[in-house]
N, C-alpha and C positions, 0 to 999 in steps of 0.2 A: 574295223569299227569299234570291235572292243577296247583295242589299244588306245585308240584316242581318245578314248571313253575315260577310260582306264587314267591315262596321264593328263588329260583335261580336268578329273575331277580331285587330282592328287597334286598337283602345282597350287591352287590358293589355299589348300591345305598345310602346303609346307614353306610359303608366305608368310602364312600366321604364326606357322611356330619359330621363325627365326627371331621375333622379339623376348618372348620368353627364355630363351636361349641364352640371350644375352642377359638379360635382368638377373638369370640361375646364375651365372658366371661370374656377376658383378657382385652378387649377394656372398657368391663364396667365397669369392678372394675379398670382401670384407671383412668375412667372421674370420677368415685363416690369417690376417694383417691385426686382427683384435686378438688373438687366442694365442699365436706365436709373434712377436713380435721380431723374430729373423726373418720372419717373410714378408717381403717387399712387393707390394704393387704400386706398381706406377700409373696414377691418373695422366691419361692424355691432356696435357695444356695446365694452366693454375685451377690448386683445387677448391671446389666450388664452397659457401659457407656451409651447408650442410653437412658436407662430407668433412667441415674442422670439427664443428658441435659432433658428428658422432665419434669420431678418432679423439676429441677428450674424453666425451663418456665412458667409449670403450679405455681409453690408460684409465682413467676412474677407478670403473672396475677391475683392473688391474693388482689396483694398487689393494684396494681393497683382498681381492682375491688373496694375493700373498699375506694382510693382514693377520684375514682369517687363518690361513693355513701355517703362520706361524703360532698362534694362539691357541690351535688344536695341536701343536707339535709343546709347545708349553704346558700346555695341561695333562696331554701321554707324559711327559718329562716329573709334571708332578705327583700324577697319579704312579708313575713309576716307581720314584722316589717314596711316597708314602707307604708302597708296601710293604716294608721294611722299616720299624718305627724308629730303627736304630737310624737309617737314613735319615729318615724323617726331622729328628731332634738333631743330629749335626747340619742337615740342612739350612734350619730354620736359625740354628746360631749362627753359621756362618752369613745368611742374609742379615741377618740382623748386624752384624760387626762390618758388615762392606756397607750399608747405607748409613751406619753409623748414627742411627734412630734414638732415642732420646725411650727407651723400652720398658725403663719402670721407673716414673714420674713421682715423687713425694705425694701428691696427692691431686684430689678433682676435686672440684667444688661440686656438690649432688643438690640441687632445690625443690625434688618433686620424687616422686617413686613411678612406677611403671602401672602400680594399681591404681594410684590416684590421677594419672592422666588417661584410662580406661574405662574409671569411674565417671571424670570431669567430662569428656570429650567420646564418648563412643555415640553423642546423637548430633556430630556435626554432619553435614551435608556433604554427599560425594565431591570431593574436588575440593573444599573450602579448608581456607586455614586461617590459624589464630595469629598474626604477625607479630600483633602487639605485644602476645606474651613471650619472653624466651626462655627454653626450660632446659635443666640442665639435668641428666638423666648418666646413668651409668651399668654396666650388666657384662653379661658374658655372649659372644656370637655361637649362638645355637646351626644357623647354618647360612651362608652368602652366597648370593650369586650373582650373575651380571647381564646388562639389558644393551648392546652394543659395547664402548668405550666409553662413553659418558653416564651411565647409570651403575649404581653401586646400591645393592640392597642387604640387609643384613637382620638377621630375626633377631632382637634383642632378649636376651632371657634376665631377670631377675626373681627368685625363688618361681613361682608354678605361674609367674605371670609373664608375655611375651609381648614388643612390638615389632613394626617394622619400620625399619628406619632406608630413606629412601636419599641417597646420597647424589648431586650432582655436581659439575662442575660451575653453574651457575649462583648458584646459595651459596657454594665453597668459599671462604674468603682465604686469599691467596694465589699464589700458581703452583702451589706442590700438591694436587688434587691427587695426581695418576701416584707419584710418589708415596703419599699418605697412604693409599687404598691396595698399593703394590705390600704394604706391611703389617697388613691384615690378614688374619686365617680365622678356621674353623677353632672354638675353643675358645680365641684372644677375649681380654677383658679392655672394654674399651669405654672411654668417657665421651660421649655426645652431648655437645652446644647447638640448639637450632630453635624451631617454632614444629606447632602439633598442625596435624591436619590430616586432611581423609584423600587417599591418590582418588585417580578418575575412576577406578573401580572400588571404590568404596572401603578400603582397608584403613586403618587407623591408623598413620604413620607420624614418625619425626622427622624434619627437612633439617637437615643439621650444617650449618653455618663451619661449624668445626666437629673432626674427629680426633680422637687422638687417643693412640695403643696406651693402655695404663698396667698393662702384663699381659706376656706373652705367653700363651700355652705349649710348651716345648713338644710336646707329645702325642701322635695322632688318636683321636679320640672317638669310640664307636661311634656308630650312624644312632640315630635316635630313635628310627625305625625301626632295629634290631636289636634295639636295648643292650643293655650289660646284661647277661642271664649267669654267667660263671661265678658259681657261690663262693668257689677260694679267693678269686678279686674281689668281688663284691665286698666279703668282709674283711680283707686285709685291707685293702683302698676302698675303705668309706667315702671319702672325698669324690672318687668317680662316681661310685652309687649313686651319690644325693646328687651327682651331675647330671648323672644321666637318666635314671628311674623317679620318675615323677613319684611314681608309687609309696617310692624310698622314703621321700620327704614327708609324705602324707602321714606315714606312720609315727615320725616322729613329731610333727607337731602335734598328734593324735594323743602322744606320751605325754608331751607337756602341756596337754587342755586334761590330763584324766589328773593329775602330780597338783597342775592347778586348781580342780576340783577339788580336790580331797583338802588343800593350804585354806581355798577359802570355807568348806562349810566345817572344818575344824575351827577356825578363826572364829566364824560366825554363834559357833558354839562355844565361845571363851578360853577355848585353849591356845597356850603359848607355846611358839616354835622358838624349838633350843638348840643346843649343839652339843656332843657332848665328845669324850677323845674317842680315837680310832685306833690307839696304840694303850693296850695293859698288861699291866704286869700280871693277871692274871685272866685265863680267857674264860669268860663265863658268862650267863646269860640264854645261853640256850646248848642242847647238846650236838655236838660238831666238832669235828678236827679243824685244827686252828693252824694258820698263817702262824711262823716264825721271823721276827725279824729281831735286829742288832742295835743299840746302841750303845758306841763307842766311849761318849763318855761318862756314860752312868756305867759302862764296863756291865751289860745285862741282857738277859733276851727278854722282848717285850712280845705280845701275841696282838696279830691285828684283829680287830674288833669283831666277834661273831655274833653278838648282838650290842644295841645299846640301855638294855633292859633296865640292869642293875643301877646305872646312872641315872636312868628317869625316873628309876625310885626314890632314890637318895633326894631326889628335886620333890619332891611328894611329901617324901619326909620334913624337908627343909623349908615350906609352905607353900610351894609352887602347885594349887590343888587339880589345875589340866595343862597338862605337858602335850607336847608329840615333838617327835622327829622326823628327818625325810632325810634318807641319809644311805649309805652303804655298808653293807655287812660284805665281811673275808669266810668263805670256808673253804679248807684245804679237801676237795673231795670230786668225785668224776665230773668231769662236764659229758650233758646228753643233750637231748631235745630239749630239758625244761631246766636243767641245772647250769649254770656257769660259776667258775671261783669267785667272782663280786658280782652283788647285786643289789640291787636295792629296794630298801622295806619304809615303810611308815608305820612306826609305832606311838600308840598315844596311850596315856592314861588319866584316869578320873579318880578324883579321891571321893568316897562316901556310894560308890557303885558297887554292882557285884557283877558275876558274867551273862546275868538274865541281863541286864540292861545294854551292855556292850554288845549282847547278839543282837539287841534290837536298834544299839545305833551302828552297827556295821551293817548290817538288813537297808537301815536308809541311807545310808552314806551311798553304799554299792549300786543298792537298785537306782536310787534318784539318778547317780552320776551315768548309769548306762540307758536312763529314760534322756536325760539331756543331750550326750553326746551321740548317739545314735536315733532318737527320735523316738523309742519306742521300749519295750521290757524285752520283747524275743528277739535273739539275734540267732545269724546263721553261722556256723564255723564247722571248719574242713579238716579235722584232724589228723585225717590222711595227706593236706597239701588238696591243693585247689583243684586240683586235676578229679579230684577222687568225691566219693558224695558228702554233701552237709549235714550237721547238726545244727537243731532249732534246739536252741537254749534258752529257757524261760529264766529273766530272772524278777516275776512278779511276786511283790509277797504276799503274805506271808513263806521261810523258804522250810521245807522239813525239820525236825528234829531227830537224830536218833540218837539212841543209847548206845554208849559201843559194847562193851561188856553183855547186857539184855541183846543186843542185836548179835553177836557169836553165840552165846547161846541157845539164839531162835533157830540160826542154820548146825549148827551143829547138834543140837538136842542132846546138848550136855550141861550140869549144872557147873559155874565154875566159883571154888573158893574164891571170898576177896580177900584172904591174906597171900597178897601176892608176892610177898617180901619172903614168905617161906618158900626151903628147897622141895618140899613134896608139892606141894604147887604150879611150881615151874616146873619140875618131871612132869606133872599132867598135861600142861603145855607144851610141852616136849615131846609127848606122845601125840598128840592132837597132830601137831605139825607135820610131822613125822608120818601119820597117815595118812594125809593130805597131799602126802609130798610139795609142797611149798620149799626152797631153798632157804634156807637161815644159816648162814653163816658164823663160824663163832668169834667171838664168844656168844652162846646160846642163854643169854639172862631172859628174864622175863621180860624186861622190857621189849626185846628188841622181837621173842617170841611172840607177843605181845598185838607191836607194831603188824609183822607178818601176817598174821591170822586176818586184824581187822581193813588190810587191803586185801586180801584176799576174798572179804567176805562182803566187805562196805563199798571202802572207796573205790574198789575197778570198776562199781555195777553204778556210779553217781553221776549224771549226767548236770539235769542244771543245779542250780545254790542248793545246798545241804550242809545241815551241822550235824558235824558228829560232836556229841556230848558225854559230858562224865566218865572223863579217863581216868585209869587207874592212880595210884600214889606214884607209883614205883616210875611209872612214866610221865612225871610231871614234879618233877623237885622244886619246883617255883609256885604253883598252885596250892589256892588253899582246899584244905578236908572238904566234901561234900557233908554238909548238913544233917542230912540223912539217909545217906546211902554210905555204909561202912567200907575204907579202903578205897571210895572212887574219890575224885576232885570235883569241883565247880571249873569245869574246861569247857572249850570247845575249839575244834577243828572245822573252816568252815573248807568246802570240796566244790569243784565245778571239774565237768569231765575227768574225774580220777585224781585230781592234782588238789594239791592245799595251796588255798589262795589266804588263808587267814587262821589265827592261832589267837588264844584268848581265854583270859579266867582271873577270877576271884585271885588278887594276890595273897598268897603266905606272909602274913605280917607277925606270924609268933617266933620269936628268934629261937628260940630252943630246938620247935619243929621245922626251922629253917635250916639250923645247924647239921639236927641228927639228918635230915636230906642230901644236905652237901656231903657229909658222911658217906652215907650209903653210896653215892655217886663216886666217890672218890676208891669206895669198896672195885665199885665196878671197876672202875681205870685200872685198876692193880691188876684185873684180870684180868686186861688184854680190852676193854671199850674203849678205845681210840675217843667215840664222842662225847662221852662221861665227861660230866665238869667236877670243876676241882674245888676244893674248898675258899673259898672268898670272907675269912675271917674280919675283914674290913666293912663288909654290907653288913652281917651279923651284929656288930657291933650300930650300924647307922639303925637297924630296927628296933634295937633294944632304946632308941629316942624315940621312939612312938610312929610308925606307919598307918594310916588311919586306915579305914576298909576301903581297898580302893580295888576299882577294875581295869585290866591292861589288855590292848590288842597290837597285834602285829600285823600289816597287811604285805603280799608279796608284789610290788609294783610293776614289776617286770611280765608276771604271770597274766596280772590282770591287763596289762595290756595288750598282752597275746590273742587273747578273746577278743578284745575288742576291734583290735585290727584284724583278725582271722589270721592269723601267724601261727602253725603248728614248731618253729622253730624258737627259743629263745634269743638266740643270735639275730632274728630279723629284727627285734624291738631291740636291742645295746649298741650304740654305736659303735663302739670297740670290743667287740667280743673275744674273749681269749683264745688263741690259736697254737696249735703246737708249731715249734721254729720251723721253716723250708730250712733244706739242705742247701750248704754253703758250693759254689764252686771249687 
């Protein structure tokens, strides 16, 4: 009874499962006739329409399949290649010579910039375009990728602005779409003809009609993610920097909005911008070791320029009564943090001023141009580098005064002679030092003992704007006498964080006390002052034509722009900053 039970209730059971059976069977020898195409199943009789529509589908996919998997075997191939940059740049030459591309084109017609179609067009409607207009655009590919075979997008960069350009085979005019786009890389400079518009997801694009490579980038080029951070490329290949670090560029047009500042409220204020040479025969102007250079057929050595002081006088002299320059000084002397061999200064002068009025139009020049370009008087700066904590640097005015001379004598509590041109003098000073232990190196003049004391005591402890005032004689051969302070000048040194950012004083118009200065200077040199200037009998002579009272500054442009970008290095604000040679192979 159970058995028949048993097989009675297990036969319509295994009825039911012989269809399924067959459907399993049928289904797999489909997918194994799609997936290998060596294996053959034979349909009983003509095969039905069904079973054609999916035997294309499946070759379809097929065909596709292999597609993809040679375009991921392409892309290993190139990703392979580019590890090695050396690969990279013969690769990219030899692509270029086998399709025989047309690679650096005389030129592109440009009729629009990347900001002003950002400006014109960034509140068009998702998906809408401008047909009517056609804009002809040019830049650098920041980065490309692709949307199947028929889409081609490309981030266009020109200076800090980007778009995207959304390339198809349908806008293409032509049939060399795939060809065109096969000669496109990361880096290429390339010329875009099309119409503006917004894709379906709302991005700002170009539909471009035509593409075409206008320079090829030979050489793989960091990710933009990971920036350039390597400071020895950064500053030998400035070109990549400002390629690739946004940052890069900021500081520099940050340099030439502060260079502009200073051209126009000098302007504004009646002064003329001159020129004056950069090659003399004798170097003088301020105290520095000097650049040596040759010419041949004056058969002479000529010194490049350490200041353009002397000249701007002569122009003063000659009735030119507000001068400046913006220009480059040479000094032959260490590069550090804040020094480099060239750099550049603006110096102006006024005739009928003295240095009280020069401190107060450097006070507004300064402070106005860091209320403008920063928004505000307090800025923040990391002298240690970004990593490390800030300083808040006021530069509201009014900014301090001190004395330098009364101010060593407040921390030392010593009184000191102002005849500082005597040798007991400088022994006193000498001893001071000496106690201190301060390094001074010789020759040990007064001057340079001088100098030592008053960073030691002043400038290392000065955070925001300060003038140090009323420097000695001995330390100022261009400056004239203080009025009423015996042995000091009408000078000043203005200071922000420890550094001189500006220099300035009542000029020396008496040719006599002009003379016996260059003298005394020239005393120095004999003994070993490399910086000491030499005697300049040609300017002596220009003051004996009359130099009215006039007032002179110099500012450091390089410095002040340090601050303003937050740059503890020199080298980040000079595009070219001087490098010792890399070793030759």
């Amino acid at each position: 009874f159970l058995s028949r039970a048993g097989r009675g209730g297990r036969m319509p059971q295994m009825r039911s499962r012989i269809p399924c059976l067959a459907a399993f069977w049928l289904m797999l020898a489909a997918l194994l006739h799609c997936r290998f195409p060596l294996f053959t199943f034979r349909w009983p009789g003509p095969k039905p329409q069904w079973r054609v529509s999916v035997h294309q589908k499946c070759a379809g996919r097929n065909a596709r399949s292999a597609a993809h998997i040679a375009l991921a075997k392409a892309a290993r191939q190139t990703e392979e290649a580019a590890i090695d940059p050396t690969a990279y740049r013969e690769n990219r030459i030899k692509q270029l010579k086998e399709t025989g591309v047309e690679a650096y084109p005389h030129m592109w017609e440009v009729n629009t910039s990347l900001a002003k179609l950002i400006a014109d067009y960034s509140d068009l409607e998702d998906g809408a375009r401008v047909d009517e207009v056609e804009v002809r655009i040019a830049g650098r590919v920041k980065s490309l990728r692709s949307s199947g075979a028929k889409l081609k997008f490309y981030d266009l960069s020109e200076g800090e602005d980007r778009i995207q350009v959304m390339c198809s085979p349908q806008m293409h005019e032509g049939e060399d779409f795939k060809e065109v786009h096969a000669n496109i890389h990361r880096g290429d400079i390339i010329g875009v003809r099309g119409v503006i518009g917004k894709s379906k997801r709302g991005e700002l694009s170009v539909f471009p009609r035509e593409v075409k490579l206008l320079s090829p980038c030979l050489h793989m080029l960091p990710k933009d993610y990971s920036g350039l951070k390597d400071q020895e490329t950064r500053y030998r290949k400035r070109y990549l920097d400002l390629m690739i670090n946004e940052d890069v560029r900021k500081t520099f047009r940050l340099r030439s909005a502060v260079t502009n500042y200073i051209r126009r409220y000098l302007q504004e204020k009646g002064f003329l911008e001159v020129e004056t040479p950069m090659m003399n025969a004798i170097a003088g102007g301020a105290s520095a070791k000097p650049f040596i250079t040759r010419h041949n057929e004056l058969d002479m050595d000529l010194y490049m320029r350490i200041a353009p002081e002397l000249y701007l006088k002569q122009l003063v002299i000659g009735g030119l009564d507000r001068v400046f320059e913006i220009g480059r000084n040479f000094r032959n002397e260490g590069i550090d943090l804040t020094h480099n061999p060239e750099f550049t200064t603006c110096e102006f002068y006024m005739a009928y001023a003295d240095y009280d009025q020069m401190m107060n139009l450097t006070e507004e020049l300064i402070s106005g141009m860091v209320l403008e370009l920063t928004g505000g008087y307090v800025i923040e700066y990391h002298p240690n580098g970004p990593e490390k904590d800030a300083v808040s640097i006021d530069f509201t005015p009014p900014w301090p005064r001190i004395s330098m001379v009364e101010e060593i004598e407040k921390h030392t509590g010593k009184s000191l002679p102002r005849n500082f041109e005597d040798e007991s003098v400088r022994e006193v000073l000498d001893d001071l030092v000496k106690s201190l232990r301060l390094d001074c190196p010789a020759p040990r003049t007064a001057p340079r003992l001088l100098d030592k004391l008053c960073g030691h005591f002043i400038e290392d402890h000065i955070v925001s704007p300060t003038f140090i005032i009323e420097h000695p004689q001995v330390m100022s051969p261009l400056a004239k006498w203080h009025r009423s302070k015996e042995g000091l000048t009408e000078r000043f040194e203005m200071f922000v964080m420890g550094k001189e950012l500006c220099n300035a004083y009542t000029e020396l118009n008496d040719p006599e006390r002009q003379l016996a200065c260059f003298q005394d200077q020239a005393v120095a040199k004999s003994q070993g002052d490399e910086e000491a200037q030499n005697v300049d009998q040609g300017f002596v002579i220009a003051l004996e034509h009359g130099l009215p009272p006039t007032g002179g500054c110099g500012c450091g442009i390089d410095r002040l722009v340090m601050l303003l970008a937050d740059k503890n290095n020199i080298k980040e604000v000079i595009l070219f900053p001087a490098m010792k040679p890399q070793p030759t192979d």
